[in-house]
N, CA, C and O atoms as a CHARMM CRD file, in Angstrom:
* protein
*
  300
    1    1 UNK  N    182.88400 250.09800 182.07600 PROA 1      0.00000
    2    1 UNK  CA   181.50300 249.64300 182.09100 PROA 1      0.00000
    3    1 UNK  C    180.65600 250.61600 181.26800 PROA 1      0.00000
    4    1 UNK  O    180.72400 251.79900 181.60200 PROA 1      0.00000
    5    2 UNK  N    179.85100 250.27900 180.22000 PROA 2      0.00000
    6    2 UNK  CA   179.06700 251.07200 179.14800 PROA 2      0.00000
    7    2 UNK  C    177.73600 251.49700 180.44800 PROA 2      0.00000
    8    2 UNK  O    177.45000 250.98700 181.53100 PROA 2      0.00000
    9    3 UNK  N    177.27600 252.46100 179.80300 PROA 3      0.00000
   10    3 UNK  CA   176.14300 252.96900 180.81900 PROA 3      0.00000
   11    3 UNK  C    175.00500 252.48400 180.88200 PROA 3      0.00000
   12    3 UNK  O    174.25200 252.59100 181.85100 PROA 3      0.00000
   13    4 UNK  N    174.70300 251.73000 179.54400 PROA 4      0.00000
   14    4 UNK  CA   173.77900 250.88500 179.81800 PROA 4      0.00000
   15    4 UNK  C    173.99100 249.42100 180.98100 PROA 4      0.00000
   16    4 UNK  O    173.05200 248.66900 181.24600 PROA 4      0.00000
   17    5 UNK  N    175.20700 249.27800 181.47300 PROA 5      0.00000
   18    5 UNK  CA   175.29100 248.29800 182.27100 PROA 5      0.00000
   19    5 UNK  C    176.14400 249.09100 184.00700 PROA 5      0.00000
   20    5 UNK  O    176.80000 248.49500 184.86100 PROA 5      0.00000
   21    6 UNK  N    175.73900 250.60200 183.93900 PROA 6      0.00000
   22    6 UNK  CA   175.46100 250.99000 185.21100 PROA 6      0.00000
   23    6 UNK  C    175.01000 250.69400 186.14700 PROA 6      0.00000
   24    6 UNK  O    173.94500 250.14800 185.86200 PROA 6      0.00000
   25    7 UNK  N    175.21100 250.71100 187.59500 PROA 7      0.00000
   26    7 UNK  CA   174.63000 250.26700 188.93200 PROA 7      0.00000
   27    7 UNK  C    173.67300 250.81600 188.78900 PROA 7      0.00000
   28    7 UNK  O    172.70500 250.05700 188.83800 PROA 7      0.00000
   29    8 UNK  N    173.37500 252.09000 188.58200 PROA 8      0.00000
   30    8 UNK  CA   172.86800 252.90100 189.03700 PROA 8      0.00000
   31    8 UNK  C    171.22200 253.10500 188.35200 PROA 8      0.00000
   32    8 UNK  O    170.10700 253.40300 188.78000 PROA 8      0.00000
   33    9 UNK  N    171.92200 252.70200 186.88900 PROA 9      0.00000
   34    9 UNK  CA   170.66700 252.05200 185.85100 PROA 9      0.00000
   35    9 UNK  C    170.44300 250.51600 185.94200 PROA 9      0.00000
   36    9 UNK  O    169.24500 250.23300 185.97000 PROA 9      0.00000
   37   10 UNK  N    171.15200 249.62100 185.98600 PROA 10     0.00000
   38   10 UNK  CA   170.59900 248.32000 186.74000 PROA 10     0.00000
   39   10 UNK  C    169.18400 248.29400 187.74300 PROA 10     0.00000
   40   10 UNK  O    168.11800 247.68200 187.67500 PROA 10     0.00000
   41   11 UNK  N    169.90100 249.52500 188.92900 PROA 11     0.00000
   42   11 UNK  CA   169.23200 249.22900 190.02500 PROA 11     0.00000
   43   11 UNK  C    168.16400 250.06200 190.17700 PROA 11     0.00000
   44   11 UNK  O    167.71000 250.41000 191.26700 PROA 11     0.00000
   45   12 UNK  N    167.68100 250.44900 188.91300 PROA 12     0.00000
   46   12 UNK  CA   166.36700 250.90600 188.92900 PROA 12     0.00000
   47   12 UNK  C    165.50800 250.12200 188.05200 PROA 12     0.00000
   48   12 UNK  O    164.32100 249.92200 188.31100 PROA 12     0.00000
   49   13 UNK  N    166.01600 249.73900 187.16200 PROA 13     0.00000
   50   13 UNK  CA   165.51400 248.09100 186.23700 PROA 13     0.00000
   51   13 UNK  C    164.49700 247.17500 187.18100 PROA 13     0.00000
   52   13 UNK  O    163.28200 246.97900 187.16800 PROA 13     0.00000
   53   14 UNK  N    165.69900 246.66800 188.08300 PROA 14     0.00000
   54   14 UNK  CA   165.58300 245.47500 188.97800 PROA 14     0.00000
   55   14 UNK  C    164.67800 245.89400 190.58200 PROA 14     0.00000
   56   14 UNK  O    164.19600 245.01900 191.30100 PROA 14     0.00000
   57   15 UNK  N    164.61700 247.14700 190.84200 PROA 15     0.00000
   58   15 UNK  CA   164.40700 247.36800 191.99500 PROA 15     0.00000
   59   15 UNK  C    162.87600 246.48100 192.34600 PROA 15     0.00000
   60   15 UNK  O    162.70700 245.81800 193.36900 PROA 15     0.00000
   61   16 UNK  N    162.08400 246.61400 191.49100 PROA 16     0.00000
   62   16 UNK  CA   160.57900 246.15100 191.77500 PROA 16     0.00000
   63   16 UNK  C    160.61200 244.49100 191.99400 PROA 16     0.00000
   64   16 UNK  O    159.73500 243.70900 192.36000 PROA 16     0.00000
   65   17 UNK  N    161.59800 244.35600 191.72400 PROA 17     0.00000
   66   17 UNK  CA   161.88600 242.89400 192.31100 PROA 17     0.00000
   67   17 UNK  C    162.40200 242.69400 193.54500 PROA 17     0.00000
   68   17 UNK  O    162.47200 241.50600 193.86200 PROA 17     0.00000
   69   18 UNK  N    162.66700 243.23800 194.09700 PROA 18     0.00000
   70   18 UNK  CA   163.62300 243.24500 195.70300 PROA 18     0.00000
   71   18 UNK  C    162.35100 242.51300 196.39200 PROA 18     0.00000
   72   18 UNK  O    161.20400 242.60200 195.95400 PROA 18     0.00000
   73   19 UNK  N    162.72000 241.80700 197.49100 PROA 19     0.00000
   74   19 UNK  CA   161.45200 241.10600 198.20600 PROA 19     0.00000
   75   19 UNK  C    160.54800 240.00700 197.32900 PROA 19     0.00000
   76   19 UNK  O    159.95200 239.27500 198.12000 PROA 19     0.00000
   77   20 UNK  N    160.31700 239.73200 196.20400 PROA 20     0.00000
   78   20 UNK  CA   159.74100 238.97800 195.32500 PROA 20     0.00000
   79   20 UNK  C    160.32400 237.40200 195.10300 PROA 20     0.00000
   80   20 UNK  O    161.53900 237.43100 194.90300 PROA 20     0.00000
   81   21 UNK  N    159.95100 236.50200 195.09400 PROA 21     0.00000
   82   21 UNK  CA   160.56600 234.78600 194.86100 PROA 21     0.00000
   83   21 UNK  C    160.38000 235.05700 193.33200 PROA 21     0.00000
   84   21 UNK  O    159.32600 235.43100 192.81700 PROA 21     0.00000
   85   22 UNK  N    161.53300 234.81900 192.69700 PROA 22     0.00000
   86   22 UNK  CA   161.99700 235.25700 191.18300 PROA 22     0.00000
   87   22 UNK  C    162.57200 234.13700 190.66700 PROA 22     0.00000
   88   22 UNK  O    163.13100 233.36300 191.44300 PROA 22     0.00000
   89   23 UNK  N    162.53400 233.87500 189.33000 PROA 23     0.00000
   90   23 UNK  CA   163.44900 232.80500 188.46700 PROA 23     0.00000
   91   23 UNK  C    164.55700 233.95400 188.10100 PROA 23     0.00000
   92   23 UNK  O    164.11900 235.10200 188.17400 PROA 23     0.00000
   93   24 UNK  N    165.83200 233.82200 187.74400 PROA 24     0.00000
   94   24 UNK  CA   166.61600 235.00000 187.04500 PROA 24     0.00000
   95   24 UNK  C    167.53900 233.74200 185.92500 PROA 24     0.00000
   96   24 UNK  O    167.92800 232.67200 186.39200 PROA 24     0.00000
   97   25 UNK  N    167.65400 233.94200 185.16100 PROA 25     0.00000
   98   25 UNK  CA   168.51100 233.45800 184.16400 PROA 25     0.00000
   99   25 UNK  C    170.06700 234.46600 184.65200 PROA 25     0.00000
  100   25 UNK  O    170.04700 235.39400 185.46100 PROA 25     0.00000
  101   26 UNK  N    171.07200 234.05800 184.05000 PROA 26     0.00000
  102   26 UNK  CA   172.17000 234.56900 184.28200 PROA 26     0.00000
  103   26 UNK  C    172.64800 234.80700 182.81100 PROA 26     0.00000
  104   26 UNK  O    171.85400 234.16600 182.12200 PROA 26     0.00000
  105   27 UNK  N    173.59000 235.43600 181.97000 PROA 27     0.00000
  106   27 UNK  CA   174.47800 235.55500 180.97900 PROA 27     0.00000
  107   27 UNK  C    175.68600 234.67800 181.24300 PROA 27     0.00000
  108   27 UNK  O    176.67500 234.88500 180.54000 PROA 27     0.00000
  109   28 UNK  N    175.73300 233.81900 182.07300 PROA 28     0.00000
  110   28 UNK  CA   177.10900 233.13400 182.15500 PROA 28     0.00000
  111   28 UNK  C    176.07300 231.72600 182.10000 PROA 28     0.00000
  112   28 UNK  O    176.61800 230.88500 182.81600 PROA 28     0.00000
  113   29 UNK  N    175.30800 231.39100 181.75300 PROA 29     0.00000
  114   29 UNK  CA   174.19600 230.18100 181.32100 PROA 29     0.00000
  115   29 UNK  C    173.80600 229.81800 183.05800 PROA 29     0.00000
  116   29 UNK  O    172.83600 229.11000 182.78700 PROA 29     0.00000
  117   30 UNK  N    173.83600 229.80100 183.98400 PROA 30     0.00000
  118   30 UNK  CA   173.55100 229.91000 185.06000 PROA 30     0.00000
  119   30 UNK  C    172.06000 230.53200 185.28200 PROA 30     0.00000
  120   30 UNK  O    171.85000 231.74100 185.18000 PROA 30     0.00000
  121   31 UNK  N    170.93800 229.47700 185.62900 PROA 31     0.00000
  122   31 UNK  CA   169.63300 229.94500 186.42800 PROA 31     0.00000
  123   31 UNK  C    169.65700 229.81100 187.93400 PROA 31     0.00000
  124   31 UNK  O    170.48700 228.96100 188.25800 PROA 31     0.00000
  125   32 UNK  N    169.15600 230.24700 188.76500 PROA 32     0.00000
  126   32 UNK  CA   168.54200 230.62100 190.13400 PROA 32     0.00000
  127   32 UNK  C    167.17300 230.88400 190.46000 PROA 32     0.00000
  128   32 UNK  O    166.62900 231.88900 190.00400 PROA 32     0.00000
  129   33 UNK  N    166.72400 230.29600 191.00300 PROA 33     0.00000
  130   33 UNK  CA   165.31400 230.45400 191.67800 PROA 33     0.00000
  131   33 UNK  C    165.05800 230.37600 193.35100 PROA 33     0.00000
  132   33 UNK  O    164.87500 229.39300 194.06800 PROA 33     0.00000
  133   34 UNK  N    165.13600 232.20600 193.76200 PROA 34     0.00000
  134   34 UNK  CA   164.71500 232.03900 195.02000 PROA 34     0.00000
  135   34 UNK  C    164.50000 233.35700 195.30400 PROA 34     0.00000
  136   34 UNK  O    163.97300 233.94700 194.36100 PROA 34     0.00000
  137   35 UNK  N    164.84200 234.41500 196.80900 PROA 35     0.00000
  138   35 UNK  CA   164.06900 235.54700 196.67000 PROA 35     0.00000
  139   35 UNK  C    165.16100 236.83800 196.61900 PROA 35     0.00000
  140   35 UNK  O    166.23000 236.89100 197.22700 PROA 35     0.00000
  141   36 UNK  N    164.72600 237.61700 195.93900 PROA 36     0.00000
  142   36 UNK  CA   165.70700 238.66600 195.50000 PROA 36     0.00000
  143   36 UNK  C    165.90200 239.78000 196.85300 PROA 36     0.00000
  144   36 UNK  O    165.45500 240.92400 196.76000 PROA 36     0.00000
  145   37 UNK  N    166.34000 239.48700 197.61900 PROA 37     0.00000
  146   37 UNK  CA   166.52000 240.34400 198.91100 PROA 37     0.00000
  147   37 UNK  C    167.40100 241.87600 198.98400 PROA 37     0.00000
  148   37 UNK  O    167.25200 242.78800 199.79800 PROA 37     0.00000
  149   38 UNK  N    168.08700 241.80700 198.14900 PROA 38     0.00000
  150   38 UNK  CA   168.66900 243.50000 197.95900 PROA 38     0.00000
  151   38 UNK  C    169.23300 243.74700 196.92900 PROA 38     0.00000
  152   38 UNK  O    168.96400 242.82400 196.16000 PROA 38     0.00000
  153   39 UNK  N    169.91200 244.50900 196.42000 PROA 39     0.00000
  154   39 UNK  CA   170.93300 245.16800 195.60300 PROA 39     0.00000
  155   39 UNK  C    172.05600 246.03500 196.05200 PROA 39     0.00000
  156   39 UNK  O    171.86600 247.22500 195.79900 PROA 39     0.00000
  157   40 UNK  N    173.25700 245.73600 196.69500 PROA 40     0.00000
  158   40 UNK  CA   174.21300 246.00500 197.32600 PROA 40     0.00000
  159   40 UNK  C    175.42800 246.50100 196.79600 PROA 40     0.00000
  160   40 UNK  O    176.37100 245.85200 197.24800 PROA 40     0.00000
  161   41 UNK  N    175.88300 247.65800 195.78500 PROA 41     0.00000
  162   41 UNK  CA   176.38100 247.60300 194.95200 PROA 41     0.00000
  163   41 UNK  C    176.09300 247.39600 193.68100 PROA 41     0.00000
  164   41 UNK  O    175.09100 247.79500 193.08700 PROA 41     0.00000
  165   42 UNK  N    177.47200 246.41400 193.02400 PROA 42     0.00000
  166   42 UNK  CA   177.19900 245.87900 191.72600 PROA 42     0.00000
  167   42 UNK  C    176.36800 244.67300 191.99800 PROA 42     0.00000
  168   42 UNK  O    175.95200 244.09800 190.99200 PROA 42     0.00000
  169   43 UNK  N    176.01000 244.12500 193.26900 PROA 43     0.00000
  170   43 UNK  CA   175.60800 242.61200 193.49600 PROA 43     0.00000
  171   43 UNK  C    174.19700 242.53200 193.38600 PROA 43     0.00000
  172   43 UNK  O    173.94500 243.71300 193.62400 PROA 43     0.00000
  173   44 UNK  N    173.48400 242.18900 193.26400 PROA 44     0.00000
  174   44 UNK  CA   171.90600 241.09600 193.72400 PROA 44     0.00000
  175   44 UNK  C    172.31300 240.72500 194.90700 PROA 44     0.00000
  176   44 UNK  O    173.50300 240.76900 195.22100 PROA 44     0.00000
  177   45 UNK  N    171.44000 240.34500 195.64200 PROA 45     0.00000
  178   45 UNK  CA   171.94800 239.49900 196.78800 PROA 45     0.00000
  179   45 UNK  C    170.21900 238.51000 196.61100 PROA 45     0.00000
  180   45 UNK  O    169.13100 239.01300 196.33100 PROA 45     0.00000
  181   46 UNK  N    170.45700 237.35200 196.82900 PROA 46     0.00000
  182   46 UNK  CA   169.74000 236.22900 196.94100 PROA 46     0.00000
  183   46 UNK  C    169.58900 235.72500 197.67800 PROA 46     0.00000
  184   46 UNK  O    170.58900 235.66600 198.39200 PROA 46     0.00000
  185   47 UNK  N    168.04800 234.74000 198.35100 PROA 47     0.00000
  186   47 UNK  CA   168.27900 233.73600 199.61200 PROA 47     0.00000
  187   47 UNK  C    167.63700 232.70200 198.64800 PROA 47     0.00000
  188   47 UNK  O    166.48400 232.73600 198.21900 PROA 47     0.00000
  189   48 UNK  N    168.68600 231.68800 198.36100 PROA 48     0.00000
  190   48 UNK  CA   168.29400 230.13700 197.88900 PROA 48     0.00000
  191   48 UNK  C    168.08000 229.39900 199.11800 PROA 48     0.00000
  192   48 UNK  O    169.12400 229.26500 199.75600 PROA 48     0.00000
  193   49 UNK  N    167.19600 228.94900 199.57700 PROA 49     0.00000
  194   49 UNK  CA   167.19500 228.42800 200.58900 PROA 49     0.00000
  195   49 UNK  C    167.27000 228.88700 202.05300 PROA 49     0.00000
  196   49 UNK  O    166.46500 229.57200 202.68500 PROA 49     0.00000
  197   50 UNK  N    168.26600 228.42100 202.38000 PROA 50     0.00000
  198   50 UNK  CA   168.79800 229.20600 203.79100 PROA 50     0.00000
  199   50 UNK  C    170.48600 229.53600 203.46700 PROA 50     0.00000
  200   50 UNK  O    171.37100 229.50800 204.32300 PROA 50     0.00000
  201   51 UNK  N    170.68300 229.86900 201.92400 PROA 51     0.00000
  202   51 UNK  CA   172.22700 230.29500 201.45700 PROA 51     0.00000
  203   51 UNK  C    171.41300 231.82400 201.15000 PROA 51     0.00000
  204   51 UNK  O    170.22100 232.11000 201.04500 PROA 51     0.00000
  205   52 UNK  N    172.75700 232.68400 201.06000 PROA 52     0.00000
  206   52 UNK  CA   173.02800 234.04300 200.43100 PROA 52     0.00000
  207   52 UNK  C    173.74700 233.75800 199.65600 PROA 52     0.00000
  208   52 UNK  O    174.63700 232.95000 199.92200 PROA 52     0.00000
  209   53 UNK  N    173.62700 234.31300 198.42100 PROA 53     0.00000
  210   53 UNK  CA   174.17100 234.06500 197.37300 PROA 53     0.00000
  211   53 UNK  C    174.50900 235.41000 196.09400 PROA 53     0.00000
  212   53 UNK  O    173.79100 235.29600 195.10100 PROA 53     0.00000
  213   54 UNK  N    175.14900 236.18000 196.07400 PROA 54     0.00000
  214   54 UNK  CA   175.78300 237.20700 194.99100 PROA 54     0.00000
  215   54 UNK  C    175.84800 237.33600 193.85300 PROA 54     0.00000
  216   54 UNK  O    176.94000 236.99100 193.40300 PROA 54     0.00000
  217   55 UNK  N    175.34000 237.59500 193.33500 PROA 55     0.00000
  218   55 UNK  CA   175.40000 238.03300 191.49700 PROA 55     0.00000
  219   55 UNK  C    175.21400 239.27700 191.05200 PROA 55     0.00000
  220   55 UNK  O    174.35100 240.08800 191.38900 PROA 55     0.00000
  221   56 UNK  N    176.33100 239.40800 190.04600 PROA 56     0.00000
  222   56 UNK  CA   177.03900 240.45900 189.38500 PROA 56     0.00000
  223   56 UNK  C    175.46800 241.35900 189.22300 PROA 56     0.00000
  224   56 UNK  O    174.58900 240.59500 188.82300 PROA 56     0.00000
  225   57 UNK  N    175.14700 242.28700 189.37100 PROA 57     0.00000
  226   57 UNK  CA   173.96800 242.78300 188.03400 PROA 57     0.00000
  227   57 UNK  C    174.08400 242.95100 186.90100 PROA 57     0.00000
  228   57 UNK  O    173.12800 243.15700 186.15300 PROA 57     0.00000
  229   58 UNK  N    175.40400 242.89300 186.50100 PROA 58     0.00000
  230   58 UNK  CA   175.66200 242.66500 184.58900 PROA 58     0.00000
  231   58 UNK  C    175.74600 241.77900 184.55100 PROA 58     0.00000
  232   58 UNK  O    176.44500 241.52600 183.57000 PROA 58     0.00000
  233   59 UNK  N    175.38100 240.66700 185.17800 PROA 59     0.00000
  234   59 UNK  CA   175.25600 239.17800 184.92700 PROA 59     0.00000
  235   59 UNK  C    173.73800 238.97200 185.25700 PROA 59     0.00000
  236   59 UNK  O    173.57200 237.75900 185.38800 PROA 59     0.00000
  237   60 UNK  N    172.64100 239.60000 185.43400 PROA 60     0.00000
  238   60 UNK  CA   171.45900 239.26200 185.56000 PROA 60     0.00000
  239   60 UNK  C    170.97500 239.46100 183.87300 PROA 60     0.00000
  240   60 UNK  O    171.15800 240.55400 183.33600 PROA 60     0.00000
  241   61 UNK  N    170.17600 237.99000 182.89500 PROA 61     0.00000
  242   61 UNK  CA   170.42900 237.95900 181.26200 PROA 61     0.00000
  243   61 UNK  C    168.53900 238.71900 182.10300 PROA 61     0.00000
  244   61 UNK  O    168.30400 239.92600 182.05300 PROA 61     0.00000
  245   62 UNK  N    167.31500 237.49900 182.88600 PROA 62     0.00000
  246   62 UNK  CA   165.88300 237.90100 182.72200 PROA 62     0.00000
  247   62 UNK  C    165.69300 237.72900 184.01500 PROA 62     0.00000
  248   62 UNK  O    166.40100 237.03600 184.74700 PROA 62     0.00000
  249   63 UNK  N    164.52600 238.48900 184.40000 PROA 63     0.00000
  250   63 UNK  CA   164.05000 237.83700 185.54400 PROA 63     0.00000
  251   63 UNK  C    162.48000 237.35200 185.42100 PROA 63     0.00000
  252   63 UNK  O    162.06300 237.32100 184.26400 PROA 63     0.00000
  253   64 UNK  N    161.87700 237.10500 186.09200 PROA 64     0.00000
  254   64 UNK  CA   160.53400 236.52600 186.10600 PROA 64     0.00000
  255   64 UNK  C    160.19400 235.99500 187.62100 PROA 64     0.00000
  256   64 UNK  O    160.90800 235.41100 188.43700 PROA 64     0.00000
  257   65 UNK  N    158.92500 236.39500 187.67600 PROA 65     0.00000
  258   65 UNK  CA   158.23600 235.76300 189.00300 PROA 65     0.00000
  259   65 UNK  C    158.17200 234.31900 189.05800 PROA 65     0.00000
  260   65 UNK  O    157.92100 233.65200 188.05300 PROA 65     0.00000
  261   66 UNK  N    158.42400 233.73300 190.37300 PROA 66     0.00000
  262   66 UNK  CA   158.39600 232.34300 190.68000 PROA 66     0.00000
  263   66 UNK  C    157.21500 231.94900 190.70300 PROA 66     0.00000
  264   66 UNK  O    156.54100 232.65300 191.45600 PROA 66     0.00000
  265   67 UNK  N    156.50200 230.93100 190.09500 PROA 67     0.00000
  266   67 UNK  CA   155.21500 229.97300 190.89700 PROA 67     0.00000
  267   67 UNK  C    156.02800 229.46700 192.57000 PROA 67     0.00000
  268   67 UNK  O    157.15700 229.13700 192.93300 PROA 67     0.00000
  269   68 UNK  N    154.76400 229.64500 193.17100 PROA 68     0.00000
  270   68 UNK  CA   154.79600 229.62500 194.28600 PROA 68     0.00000
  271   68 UNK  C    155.37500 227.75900 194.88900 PROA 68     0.00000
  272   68 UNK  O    155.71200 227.36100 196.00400 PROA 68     0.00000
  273   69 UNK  N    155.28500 227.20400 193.85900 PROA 69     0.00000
  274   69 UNK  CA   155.86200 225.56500 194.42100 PROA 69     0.00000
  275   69 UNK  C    156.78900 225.35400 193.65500 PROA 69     0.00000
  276   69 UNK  O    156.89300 224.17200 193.32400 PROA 69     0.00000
  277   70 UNK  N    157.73500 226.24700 193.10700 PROA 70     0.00000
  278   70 UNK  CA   159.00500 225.78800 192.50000 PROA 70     0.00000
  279   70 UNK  C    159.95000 225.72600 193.21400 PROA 70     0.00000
  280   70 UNK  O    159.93700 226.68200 193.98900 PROA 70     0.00000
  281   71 UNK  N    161.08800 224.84900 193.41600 PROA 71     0.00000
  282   71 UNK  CA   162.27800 224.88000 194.47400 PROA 71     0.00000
  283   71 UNK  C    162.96700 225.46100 194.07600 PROA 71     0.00000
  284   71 UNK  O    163.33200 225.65900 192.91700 PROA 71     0.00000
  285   72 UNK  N    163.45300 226.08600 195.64700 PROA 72     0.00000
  286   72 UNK  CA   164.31500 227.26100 194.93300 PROA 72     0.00000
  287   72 UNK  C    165.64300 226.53400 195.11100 PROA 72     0.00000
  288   72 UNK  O    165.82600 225.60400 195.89600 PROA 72     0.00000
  289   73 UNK  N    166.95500 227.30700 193.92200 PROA 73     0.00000
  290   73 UNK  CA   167.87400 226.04800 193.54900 PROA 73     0.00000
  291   73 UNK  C    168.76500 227.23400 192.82000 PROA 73     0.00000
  292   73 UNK  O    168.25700 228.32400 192.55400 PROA 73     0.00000
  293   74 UNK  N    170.22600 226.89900 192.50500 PROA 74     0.00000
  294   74 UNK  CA   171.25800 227.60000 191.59300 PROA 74     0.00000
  295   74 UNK  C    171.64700 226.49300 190.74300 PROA 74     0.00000
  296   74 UNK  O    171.81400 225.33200 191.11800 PROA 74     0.00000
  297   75 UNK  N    171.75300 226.86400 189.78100 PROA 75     0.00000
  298   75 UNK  CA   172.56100 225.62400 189.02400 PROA 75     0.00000
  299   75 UNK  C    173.17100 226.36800 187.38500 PROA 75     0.00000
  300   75 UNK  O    173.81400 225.67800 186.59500 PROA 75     0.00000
């Protein structure tokens, strides 16, 4: 893993997002929209709904804040 795609540098990137309803694009063409609840490792951890849901942090491509009436969704 190159150091630019460190946990350790990830998870200071991403941290100001923890707790926030976020859009995230993925690098594997994969979007998500729902709330960014931790960083556990290499993972994100997500609540779409009433799912938990895992993603790589070298798989997080953007993130961005949600409008408040968008459904939240993986696809």
């Amino acid at each position: 893993m190159q150091s630019s795609q460190n946990p350790r540098n990830l998870r200071e990137k991403y941290q100001s997002w923890i707790g926030k309803r976020v859009t995230v694009g993925l690098t594997t063409f994969h979007y998500l929209c729902g709330t960014w609840k931790a960083i556990d490792g290499y993972d994100a951890v997500f609540t779409i709904g009433s799912v938990e849901k895992r993603i790589r942090l070298d798989e997080v491509d953007n993130v961005a804040e949600a409008p408040g009436a968008q459904a939240e969704y993986f696809k």
